[in-house]
N, C-alpha and C positions, 0 to 999 in steps of 0.2 A: 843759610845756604844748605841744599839738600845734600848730602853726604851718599844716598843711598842707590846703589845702581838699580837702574829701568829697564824693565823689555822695552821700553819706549827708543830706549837707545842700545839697538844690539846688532854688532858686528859679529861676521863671520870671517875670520880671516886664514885663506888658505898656504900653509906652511912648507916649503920644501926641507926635510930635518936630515942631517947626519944618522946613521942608522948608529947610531952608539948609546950604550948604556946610559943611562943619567938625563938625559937631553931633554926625554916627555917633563923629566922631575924640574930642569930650570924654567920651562917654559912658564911650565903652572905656576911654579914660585915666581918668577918674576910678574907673570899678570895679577897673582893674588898681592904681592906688594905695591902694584900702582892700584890697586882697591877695584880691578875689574871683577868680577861675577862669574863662573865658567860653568853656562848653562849644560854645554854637550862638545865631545869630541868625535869626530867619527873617524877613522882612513881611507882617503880615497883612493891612495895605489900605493905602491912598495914596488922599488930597482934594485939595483945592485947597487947599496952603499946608503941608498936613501928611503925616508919613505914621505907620503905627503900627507899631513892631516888636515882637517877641519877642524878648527878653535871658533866655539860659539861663545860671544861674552857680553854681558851687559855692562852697559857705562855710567855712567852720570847723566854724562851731557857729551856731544861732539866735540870739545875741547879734550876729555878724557878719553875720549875715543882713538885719538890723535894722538894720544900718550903713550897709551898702552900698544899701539900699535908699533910707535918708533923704541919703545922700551924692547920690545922683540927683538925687531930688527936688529939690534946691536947686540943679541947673544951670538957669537961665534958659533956655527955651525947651522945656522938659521936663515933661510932663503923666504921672505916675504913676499907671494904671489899674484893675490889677491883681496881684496877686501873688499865686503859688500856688507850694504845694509839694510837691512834684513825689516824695516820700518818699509824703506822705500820699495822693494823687493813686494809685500803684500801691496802696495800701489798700484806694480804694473798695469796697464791699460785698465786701469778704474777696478771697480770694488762693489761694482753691482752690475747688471745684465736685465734685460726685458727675455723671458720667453713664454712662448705659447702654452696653455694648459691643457692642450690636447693638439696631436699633429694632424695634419694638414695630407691627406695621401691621397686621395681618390677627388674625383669631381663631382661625386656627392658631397664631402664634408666642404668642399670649394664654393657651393653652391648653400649651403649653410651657412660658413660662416663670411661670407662675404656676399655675391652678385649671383645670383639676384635673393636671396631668401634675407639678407641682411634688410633688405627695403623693407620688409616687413615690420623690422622690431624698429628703426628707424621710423615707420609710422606711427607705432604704437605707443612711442615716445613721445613723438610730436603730439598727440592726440591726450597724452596720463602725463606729463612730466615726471611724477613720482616713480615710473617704473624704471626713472635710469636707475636708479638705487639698485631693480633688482636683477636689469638686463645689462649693464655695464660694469665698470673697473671703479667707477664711481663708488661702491656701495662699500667698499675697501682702500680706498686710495688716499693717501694726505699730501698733499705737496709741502715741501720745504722752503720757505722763501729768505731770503738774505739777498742784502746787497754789500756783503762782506766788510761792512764800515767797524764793526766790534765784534772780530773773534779772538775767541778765549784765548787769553796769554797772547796774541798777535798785535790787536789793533786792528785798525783800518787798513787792509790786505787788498781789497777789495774783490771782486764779483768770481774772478778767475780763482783766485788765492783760494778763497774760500772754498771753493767745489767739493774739495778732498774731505773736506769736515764733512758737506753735508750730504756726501756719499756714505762714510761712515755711520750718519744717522740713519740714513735708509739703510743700513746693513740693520739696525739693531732692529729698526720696526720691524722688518720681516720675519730675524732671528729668533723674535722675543714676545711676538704680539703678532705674528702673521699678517701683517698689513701691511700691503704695498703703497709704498713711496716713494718719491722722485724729486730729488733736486732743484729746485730754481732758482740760480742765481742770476741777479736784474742790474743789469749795467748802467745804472741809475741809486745816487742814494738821494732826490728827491721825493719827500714822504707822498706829492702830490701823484707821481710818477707811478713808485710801488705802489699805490692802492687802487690807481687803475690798473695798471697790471695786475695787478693779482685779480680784481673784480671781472678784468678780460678770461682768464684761465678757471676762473674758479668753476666754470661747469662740469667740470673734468676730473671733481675732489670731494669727498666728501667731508674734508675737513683742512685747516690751515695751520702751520707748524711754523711762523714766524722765528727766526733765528740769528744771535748777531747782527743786532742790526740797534747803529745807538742809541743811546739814549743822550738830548730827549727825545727825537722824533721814533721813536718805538712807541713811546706812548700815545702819540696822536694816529699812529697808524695802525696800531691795534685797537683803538678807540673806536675809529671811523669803519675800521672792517668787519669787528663784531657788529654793527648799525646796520650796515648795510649789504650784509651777506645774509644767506638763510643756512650756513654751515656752520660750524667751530670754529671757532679762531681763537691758537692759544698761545702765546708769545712765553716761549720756555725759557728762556732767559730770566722771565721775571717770576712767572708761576710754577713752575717748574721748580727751579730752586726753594722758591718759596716753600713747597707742598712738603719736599724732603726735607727742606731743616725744619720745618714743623714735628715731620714725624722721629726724626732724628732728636728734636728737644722733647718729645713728649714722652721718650723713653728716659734719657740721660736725667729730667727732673726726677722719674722714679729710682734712679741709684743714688741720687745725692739729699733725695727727703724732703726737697723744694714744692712749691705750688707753684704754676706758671702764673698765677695774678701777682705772686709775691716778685716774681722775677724785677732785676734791673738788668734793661738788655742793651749792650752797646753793640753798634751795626759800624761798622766802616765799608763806607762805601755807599754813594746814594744815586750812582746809577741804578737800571732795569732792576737787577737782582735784590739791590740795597731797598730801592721803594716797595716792590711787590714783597718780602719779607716783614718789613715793617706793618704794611699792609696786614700780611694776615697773621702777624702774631698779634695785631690789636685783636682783631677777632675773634680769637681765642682767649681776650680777656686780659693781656698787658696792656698795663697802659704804661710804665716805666720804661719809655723806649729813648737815646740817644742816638741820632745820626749821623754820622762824621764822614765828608768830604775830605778834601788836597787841602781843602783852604779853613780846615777846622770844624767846629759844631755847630750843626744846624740850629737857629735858632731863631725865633721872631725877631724880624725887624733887622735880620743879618741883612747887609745886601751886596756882599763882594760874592761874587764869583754863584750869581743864585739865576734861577729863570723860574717859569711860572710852575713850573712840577715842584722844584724844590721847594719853591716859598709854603705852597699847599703842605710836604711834606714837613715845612718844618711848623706848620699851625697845628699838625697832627702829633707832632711829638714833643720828648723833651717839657714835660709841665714843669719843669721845676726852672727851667728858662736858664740854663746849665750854658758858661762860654766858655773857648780857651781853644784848645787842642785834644787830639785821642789822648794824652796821659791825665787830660784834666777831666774826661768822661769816663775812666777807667774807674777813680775812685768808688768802693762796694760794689762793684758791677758783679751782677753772680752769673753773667752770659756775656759769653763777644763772639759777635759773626762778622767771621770778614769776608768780603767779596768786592774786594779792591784790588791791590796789590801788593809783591812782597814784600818781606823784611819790615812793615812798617808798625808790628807789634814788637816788646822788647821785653822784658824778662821785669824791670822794675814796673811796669806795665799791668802784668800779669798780677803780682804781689800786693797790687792796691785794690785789687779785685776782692770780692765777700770770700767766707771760706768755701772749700769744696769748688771751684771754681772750672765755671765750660768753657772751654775753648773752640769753636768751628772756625778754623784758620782755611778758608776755602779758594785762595789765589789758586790760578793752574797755570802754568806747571810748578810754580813754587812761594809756597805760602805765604800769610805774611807774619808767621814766625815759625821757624824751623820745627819740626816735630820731637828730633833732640835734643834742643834749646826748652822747648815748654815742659815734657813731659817729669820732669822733677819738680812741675811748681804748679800743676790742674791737677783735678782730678777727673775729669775728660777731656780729650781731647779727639775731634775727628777733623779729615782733612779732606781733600778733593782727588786724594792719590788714591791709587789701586792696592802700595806698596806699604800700606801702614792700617791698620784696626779702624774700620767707624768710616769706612770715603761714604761720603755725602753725592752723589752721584745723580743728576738729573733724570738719569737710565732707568733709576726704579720708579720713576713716574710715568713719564711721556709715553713708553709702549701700551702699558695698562691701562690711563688715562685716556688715548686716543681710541683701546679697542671696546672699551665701555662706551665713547661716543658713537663710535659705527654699531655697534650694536644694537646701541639705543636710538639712533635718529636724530640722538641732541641736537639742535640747531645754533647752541650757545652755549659756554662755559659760566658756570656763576658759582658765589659760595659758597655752596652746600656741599657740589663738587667736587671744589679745592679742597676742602675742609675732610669730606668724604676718603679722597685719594688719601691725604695725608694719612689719620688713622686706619686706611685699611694697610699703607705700610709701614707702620709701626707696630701695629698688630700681629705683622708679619711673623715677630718676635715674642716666641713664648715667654710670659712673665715669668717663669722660672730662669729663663736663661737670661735675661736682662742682666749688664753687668759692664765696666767700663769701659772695655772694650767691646761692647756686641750692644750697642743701644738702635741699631739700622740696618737691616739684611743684607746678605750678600747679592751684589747685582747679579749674581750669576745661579741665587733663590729664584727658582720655577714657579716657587706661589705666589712673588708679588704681582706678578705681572694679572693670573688671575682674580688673586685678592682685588687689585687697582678696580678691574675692569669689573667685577661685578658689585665694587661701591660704586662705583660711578654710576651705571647700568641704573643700578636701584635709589638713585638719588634722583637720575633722571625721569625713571619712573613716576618717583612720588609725587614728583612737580609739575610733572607732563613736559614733554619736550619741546611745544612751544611756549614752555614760560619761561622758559631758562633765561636768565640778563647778564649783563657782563659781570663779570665777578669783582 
């Protein structure tokens, strides 16, 4: 259970107070006893007897939210006004905007950029195809597709639910990678569905950012769209994750003195993330891989609870033909990625693992073992949180990742790329600073994003941009 307050959950609550000595002093003490956070106080006015402040706090969770609020209230001299929160507050009316890169004033730029001088690039379009790249939104643009069946820590939300998330994505492409993005959520989670939609829209993109969207059919629809598209298509869920805890393991084996062929890596979790991981840590040379599902370890010849990804998945790993449950995969494991969900890792868990032990506990919004709970028994551990050392964050990929493909023209993701991405963010991290906490740059490092984009860039190079294959 996370213990630690979030700006993820931060309330402002506005206070009518007694003008008497002492009163700022109970406030704070009592929010600081129910374990709330007090980002900022401001004042907003002062009368005669009273005045009103702003109490900015971080919580837990909404349950604590709830606490801390009615804990107030019950100080004598304390009038509860307002409370807002300050999550849904940066939502208001959405979280991105279309505008023009140049205004609109005269009947000359009218006549430029629309009726009648537009006919012109319009033909010239029709006549090159290739020059949408350099006369449209195309040559920068990636669409986000979901049909909201698996979002992170939610579930199956669906098309609407989703929105908010993959507005936030397009916040980052812009913020991080200057590449515009746009949303599309498909009121459909038939795979047959999405893939003509997306095949319908895709002239309009130079590239595809599949998202949340289950697993299996994520696999067959990312399959079928790298085939049949002449753009990117890169389902971040799996590659994504994948690209960072690669680069994330390829530092942490240098503090603990390991070889990644030497690795034993146990994985929980063999959805999207769990396979495309497994995936490309073989490629970099494990083969000691265990899979762990709800219904236990993948294994040949398992057949409860399997379908045709899995079976494949489990021919690829697991040589030692290993059955039981995560505590009976646990034994010398010198790595565990989880990217399931929480609580489901446990302390004697931990203890059966080799020494020097990694922990990537990556459930969001809460792991699948507490960061307080592990951190007396690894000797790394990283999480999916903002609020603890080492987040493993999809964010240092995807912007870099997709401005090395616009750049490049890539037509396809393959991996050299993935592989590419990975060590150019790890790299990120001067080998002098390597160290248990600092094995993965701060998402909010200005150089991954370039590093990303121009490995990518020059992998695409090397291979020519139409040879790129699915990865």
């Amino acid at each position: 259970m996370i213990t630690t307050p979030s700006p993820g959950y931060s309330i402002t609550v506005r206070l009518e107070i007694v003008n008497q000595i002492g009163m700022f002093g109970k406030i704070a003490t009592t929010i600081g006893e129910k374990g709330g956070d007090i980002t900022a106080v401001d004042i907003v006015r002062a009368g005669r007897g009273f005045v009103v402040r702003d109490f900015t706090v971080n919580a837990r969770d909404e349950r604590h939210e709830r606490e801390i609020v009615n804990a107030v209230r019950n100080i004598d001299g304390v009038r509860v006004l307002h409370v807002a929160d300050r999550t849904f507050i940066r939502h208001l009316g959405g979280k991105i905007e279309i505008q023009p890169k140049f205004p609109v004033k005269t009947r000359i730029d009218l006549a430029r950029v629309y009726t009648p001088g537009v006919a012109r690039v319009c033909a010239a379009i029709r006549k090159d195809p290739d020059k949408a790249f350099r006369y449209t939104i195309k040559r920068n643009t990636v669409g986000i597709v979901t049909d909201g069946s698996a979002v992170l820590g939610l579930g199956n939300i669906g098309p609407l639910a989703a929105l908010p998330v993959m507005e936030g994505k397009a916040m980052l492409f812009k913020e991080f990678a200057r590449v515009d993005a746009f949303p599309i959520c498909l009121a459909t989670t038939d795979p047959e569905e999405i893939v003509r939609a997306v095949k319908h829209i895709a002239p309009v993109f130079g590239g595809i950012n599949l998202e949340d969207i289950a697993a299996p059919k994520c696999f067959e629809i990312e399959e079928r769209l790298r085939k049949e598209l002449d753009i990117p298509v890169f389902h971040d869920d799996q590659h994504g994750t994948a690209v960072v805890v690669l680069a994330a393991l390829l530092n942490a084996v240098s503090v603990v003195g390991k070889r990644l062929e030497d690795l034993k890596v146990v994985i929980a979790g063999a959805g999207a993330a769990g396979t495309a991981c497994s995936a490309t840590l073989r490629k970099v040379g494990i083969s000691r891989i265990i899979v762990c599902d709800r219904a236990g370890i993948l294994h040949k010849g398992r057949r409860e609870h399997m379908n045709e990804y899995k079976v494949r998945l489990a021919e690829q790993t697991n040589p030692d033909g290993i059955k039981g449950g995560l505590a009976d995969a646990m034994g010398g494991a010198d790595v565990f990625i989880g990217v399931s969900a929480p609580d489901i890792l446990t302390v004697d868990d931990v203890k059966r693992m080799a020494r020097d032990p990694i922990v990537f506990a990556l459930a969001n919004p809460d792991p699948e073992i507490a960061p307080e709970v592990a951190y007396p028994h690894v000797r790394i551990l990283a999480t999916g949180r903002s609020d603890y050392p080492n987040q493993i964050n999809n964010m240092l990929c995807f912007p870099g990742l997709f401005r090395g493909l616009l750049d490049s023209r890539a037509r396809a993701v393959n991996e050299e790329i993935v592989l590419a991405a990975a060590r150019a963010i790890a790299g990120t991290v001067d080998r002098s600073d390597v160290n248990e906490d600092y094995i993965i740059p701060s998402i909010f490092d200005r150089r991954v994003v370039s590093a990303v984009a121009n490995a990518v860039a020059a992998a695409v190079n090397r291979i020519g941009p139409t040879e790129t294959e699915r990865a």
